[in-house]
N, CA, C and O atoms as a printed pandas DataFrame, in Angstrom:
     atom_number atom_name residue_name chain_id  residue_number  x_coord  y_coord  z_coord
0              1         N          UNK        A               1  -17.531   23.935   21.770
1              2        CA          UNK        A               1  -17.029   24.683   20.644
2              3         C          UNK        A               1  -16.921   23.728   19.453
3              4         O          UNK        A               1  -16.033   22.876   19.425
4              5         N          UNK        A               2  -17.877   23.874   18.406
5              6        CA          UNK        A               2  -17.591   22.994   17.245
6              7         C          UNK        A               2  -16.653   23.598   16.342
7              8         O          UNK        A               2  -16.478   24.816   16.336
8              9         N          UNK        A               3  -15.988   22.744   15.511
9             10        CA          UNK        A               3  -15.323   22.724   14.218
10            11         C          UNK        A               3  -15.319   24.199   13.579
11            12         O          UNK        A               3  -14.298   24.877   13.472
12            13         N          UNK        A               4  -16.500   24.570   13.201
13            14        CA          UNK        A               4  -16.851   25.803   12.264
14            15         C          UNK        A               4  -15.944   26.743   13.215
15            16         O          UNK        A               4  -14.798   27.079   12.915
16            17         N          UNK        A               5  -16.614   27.124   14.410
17            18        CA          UNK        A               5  -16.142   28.093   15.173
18            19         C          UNK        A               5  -14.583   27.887   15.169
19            20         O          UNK        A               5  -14.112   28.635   14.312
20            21         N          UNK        A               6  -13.716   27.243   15.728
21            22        CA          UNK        A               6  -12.107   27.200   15.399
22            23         C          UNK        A               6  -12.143   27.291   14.293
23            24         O          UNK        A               6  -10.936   27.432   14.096
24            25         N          UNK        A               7  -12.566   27.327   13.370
25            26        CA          UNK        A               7  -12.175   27.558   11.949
26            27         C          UNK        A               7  -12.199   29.243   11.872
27            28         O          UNK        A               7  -11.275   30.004   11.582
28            29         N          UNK        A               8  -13.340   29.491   12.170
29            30        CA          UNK        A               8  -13.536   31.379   11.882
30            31         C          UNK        A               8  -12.786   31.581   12.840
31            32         O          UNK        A               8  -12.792   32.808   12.948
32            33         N          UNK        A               9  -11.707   30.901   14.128
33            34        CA          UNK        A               9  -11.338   32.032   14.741
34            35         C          UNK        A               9   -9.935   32.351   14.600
35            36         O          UNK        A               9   -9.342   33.406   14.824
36            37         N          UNK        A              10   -9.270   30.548   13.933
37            38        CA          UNK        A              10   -7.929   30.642   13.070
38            39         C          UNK        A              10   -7.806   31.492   11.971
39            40         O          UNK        A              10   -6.766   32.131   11.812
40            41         N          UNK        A              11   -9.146   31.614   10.857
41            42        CA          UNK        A              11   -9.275   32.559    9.981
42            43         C          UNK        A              11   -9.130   34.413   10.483
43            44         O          UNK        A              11   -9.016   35.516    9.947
44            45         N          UNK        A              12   -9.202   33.965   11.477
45            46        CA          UNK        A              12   -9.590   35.918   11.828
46            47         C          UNK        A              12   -8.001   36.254   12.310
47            48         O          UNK        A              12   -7.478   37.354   12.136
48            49         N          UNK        A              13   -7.394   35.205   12.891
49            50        CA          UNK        A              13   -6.295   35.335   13.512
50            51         C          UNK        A              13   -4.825   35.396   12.371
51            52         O          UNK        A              13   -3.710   35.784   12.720
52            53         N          UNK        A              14   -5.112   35.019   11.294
53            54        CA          UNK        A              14   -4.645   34.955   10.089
54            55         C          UNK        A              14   -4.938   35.837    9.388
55            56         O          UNK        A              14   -3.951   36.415    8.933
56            57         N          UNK        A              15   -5.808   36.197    9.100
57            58        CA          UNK        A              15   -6.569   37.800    8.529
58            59         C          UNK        A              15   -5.942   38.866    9.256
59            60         O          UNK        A              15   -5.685   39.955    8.743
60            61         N          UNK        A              16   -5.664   38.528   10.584
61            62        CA          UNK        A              16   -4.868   39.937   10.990
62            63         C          UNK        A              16   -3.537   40.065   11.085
63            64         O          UNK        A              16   -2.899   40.982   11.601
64            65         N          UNK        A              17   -3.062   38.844   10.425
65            66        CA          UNK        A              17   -1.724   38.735   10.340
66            67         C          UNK        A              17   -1.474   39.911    9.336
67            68         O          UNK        A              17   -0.727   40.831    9.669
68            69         N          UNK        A              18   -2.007   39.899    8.272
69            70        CA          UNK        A              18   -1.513   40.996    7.059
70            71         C          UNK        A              18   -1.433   42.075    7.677
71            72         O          UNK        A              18   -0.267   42.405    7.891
72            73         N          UNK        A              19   -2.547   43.081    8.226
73            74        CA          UNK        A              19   -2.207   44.255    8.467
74            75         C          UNK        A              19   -1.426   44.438    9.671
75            76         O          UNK        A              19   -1.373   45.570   10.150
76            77         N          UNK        A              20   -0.532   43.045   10.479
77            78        CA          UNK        A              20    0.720   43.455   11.750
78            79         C          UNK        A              20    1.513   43.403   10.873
79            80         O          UNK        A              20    2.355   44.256   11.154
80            81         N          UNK        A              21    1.870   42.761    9.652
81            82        CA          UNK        A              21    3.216   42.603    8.704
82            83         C          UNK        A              21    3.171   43.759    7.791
83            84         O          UNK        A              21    4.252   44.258    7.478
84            85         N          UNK        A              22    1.852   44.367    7.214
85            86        CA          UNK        A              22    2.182   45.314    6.509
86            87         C          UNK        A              22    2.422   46.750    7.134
87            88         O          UNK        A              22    3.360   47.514    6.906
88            89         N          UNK        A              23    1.381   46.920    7.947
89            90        CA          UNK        A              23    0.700   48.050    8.395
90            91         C          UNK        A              23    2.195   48.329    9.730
91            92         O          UNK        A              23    2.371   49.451   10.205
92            93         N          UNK        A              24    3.108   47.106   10.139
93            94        CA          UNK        A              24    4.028   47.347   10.796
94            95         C          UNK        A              24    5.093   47.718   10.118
95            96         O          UNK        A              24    5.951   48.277   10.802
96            97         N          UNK        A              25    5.350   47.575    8.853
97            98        CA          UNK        A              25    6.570   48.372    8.607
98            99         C          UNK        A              25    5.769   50.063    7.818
99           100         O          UNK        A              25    6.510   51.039    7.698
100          101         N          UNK        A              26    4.901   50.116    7.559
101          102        CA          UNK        A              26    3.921   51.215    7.198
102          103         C          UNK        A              26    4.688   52.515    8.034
103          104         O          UNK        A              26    5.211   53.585    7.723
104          105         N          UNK        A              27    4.361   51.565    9.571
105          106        CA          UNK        A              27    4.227   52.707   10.347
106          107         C          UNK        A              27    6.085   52.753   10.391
107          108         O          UNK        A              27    6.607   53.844   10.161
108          109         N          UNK        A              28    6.980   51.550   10.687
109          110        CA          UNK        A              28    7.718   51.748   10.573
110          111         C          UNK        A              28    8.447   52.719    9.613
111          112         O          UNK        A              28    9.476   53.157   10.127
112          113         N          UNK        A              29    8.200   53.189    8.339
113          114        CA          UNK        A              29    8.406   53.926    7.229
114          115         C          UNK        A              29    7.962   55.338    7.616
115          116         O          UNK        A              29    8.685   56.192    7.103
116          117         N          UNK        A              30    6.948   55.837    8.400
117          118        CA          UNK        A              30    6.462   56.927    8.734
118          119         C          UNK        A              30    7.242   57.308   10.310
119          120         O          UNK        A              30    7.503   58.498   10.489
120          121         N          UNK        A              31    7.435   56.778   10.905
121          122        CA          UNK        A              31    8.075   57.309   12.192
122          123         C          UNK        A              31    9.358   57.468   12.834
123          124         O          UNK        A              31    9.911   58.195   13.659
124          125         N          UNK        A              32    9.714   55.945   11.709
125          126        CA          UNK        A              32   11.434   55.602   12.239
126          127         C          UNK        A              32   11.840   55.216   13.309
127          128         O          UNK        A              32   12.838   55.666   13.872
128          129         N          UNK        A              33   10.780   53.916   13.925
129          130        CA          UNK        A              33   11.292   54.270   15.275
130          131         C          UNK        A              33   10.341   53.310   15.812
131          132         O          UNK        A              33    9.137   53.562   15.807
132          133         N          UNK        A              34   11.064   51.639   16.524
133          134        CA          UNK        A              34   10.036   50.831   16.706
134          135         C          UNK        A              34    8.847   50.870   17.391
135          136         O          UNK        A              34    7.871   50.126   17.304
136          137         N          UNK        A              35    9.098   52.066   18.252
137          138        CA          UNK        A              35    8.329   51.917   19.187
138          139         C          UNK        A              35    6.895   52.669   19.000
139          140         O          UNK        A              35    6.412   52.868   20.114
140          141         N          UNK        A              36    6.388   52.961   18.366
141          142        CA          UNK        A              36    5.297   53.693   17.222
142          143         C          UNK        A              36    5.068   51.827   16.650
143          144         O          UNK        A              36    4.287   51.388   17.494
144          145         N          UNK        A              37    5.271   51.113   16.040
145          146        CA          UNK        A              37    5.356   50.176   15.895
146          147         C          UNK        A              37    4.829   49.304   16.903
147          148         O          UNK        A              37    3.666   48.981   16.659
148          149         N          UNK        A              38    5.331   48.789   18.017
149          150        CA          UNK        A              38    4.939   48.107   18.985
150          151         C          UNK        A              38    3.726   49.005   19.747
151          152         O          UNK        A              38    3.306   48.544   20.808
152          153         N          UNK        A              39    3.406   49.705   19.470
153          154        CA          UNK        A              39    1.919   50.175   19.959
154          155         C          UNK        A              39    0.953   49.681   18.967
155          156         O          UNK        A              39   -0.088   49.075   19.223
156          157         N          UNK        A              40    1.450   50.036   17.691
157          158        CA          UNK        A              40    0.619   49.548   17.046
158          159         C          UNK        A              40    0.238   48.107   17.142
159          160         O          UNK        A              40   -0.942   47.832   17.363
160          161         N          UNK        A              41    1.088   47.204   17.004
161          162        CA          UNK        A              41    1.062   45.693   17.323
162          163         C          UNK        A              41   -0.004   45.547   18.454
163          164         O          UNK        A              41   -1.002   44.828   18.394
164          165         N          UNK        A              42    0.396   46.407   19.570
165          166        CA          UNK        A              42   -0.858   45.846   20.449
166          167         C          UNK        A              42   -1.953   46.604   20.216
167          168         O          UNK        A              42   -2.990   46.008   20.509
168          169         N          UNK        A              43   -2.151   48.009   19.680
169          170        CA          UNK        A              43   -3.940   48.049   19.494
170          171         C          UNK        A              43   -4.236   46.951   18.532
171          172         O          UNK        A              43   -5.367   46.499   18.713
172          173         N          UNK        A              44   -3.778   46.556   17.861
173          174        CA          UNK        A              44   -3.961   45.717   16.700
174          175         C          UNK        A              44   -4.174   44.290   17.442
175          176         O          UNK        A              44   -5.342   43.907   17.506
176          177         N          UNK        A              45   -2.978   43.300   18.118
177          178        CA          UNK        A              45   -3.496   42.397   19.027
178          179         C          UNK        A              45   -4.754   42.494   19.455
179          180         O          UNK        A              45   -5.665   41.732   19.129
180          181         N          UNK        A              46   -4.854   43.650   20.364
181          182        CA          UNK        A              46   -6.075   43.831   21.559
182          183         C          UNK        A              46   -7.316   43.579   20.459
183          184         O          UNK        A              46   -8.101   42.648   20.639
184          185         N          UNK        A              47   -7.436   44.495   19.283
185          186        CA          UNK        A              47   -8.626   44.301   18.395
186          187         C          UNK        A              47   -8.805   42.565   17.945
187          188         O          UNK        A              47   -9.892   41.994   18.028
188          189         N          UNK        A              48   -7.886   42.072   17.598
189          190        CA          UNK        A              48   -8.202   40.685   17.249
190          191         C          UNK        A              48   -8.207   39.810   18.297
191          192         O          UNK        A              48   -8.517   38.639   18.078
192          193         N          UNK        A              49   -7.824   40.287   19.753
193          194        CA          UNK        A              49   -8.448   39.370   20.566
194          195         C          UNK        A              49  -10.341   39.514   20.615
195          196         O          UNK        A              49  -11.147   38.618   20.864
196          197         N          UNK        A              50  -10.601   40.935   20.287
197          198        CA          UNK        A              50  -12.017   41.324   20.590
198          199         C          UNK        A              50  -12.983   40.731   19.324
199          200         O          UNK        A              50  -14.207   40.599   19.301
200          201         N          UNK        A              51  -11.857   40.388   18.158
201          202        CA          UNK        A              51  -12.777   40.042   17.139
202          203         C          UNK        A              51  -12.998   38.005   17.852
203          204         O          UNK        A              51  -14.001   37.328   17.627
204          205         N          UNK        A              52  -11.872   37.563   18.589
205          206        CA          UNK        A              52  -11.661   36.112   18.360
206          207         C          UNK        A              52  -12.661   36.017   19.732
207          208         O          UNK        A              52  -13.371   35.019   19.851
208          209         N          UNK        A              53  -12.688   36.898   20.583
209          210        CA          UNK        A              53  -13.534   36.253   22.016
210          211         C          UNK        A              53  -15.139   36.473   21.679
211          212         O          UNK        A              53  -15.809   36.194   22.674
212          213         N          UNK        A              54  -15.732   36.784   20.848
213          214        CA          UNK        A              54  -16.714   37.040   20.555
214          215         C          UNK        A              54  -17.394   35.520   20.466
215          216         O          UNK        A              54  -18.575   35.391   20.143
């Protein structure tokens, strides 16, 4: 694994930081209720593991 590659995969992992911080109180604001929230967190995890194992 060279350099470049840890670089795009810290970048992707950081890139999806915004939409768990935004997109988590989003949903938080629409449902009221963490747990609508913590689903989201993990489809959201699960997708950026699929973007980082690539």
């Amino acid at each position: 694994m060279d350099m470049s590659e840890i670089s795009r995969k810290i970048g992707t992992m950081i890139l999806m930081g915004v939409p768990a911080i935004v997109g988590g109180g989003i949903v938080y604001y629409l449902f009221g209720s963490y747990t609508p929230v913590v689903v989201y967190e993990v489809l959201l995890g699960i997708t950026a593991l699929g973007f980082i194992s690539r």
